[in-house]
Every structure is written in structure tokens, then in C-alpha cells.
C-alpha positions in Angstrom: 7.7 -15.6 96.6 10.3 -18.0 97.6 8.7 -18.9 100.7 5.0 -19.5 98.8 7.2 -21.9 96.9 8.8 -23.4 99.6 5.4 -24.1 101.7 4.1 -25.8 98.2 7.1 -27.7 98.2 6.6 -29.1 101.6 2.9 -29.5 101.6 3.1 -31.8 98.1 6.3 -33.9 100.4 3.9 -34.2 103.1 0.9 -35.3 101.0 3.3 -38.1 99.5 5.1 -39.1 102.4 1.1 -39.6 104.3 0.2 -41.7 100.9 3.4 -43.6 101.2 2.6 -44.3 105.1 -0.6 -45.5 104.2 0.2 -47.5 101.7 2.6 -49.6 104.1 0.7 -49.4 106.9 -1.8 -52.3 106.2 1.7 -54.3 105.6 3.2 -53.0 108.6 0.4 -54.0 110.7 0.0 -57.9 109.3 3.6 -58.3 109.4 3.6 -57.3 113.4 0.3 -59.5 113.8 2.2 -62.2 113.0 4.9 -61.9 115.0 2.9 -61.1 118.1 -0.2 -63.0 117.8 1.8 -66.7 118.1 3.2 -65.0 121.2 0.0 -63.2 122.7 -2.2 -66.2 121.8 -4.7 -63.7 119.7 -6.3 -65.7 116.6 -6.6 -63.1 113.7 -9.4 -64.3 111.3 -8.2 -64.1 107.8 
């Protein structure tokens, strides 16, 4: 019983932490862009 409610426990965690991921990845990702790409010379179209 306690470990059903442990695994639920984890699984919802898990769903929230992939949302929050996601959620900053597209910000993650442009914020590197633009610290690399005046570097690396790659034009990112807007």
C-alpha cells in the first residue's frame, strides 16, 4: 500500500519536473544562442 503510494508520488514529481523542463527549455536554448552564435558566427533568423 505504501509503496503504490510512493510510486504515485514519484510518477506525479516526474510528470512536473518534465513540464517544468520544458517549459524552460525553449528559454534555455535562446539564451545559449545568443551567447554562442556572436562567437560561432551562426545567424539565427528571428
Amino acid at each position: 500500500m505504501l509503496t503504490e503510494m510512493a510510486l504515485s508520488v514519484w510518477v506525479q514529481a516526474t510528470k512536473s519536473g518534465i513540464i517544468a523542463m520544458l517549459a524552460v527549455l525553449p528559454a534555455v536554448v535562446e539564451y545559449g544562442a545568443r551567447i554562442i552564435a556572436p562567437k560561432g558566427h551562426i545567424i539565427y533568423p528571428d
